[in-house]
C-alpha positions, 0 to 999 in steps of 0.5 A: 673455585666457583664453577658453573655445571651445565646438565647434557642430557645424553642423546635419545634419552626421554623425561621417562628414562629420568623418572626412576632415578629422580627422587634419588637426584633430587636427595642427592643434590639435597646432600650436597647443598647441606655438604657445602659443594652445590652453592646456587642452583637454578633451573634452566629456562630454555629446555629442561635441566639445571644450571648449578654453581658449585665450590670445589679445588679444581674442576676434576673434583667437580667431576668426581663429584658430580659423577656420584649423582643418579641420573648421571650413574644410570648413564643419562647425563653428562655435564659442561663445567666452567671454571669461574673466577673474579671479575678483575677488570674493575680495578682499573678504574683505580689506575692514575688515569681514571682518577678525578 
């Protein structure tokens, strides 16, 4: 299952909180994109943070994993998971009426 992990970070939290942690997060996301987990990742252009798809069985797997990150370990994130799945609206345009 493809899902989209949005980065919250916790109320009152400043870019110096982060600053111990993220070499760690940076080399913890690494692992995870060489594991297979993280398929996409982004940064987000309307605040700091990162927009990140990520392939796992269900959305608590993705949880369970993303919980493992540093800064979210130190209690400075927290996350918004999508669950996505195909675009299926397009075959209608298979249906009898459409056809030419």
């Amino acid at each position: 299952m493809r899902i989209l992990v949005l980065d919250v970070p916790r109320e009152g939290v400043t870019p110096a909180d982060y600053a111990p942690h993220l070499l760690n997060e940076i080399k913890h996301g690494w692992a995870l994109i060489k594991s297979d987990f993280i398929r996409e990742i982004y940064m987000r252009q309307d605040r700091p943070g990162v927009a990140v798809f990520v392939e796992a069985g269900s959305v608590e797997k993705a949880k369970e994993v993303c919980a493992e990150f540093p800064l979210a370990k130190a209690g400075l994130i927290d996350f918004d998971y999508i669950p996505l799945g195909n675009y299926l609206f397009v075959e209608q345009l298979f249906a009898d009426e459409h056809k030419a």
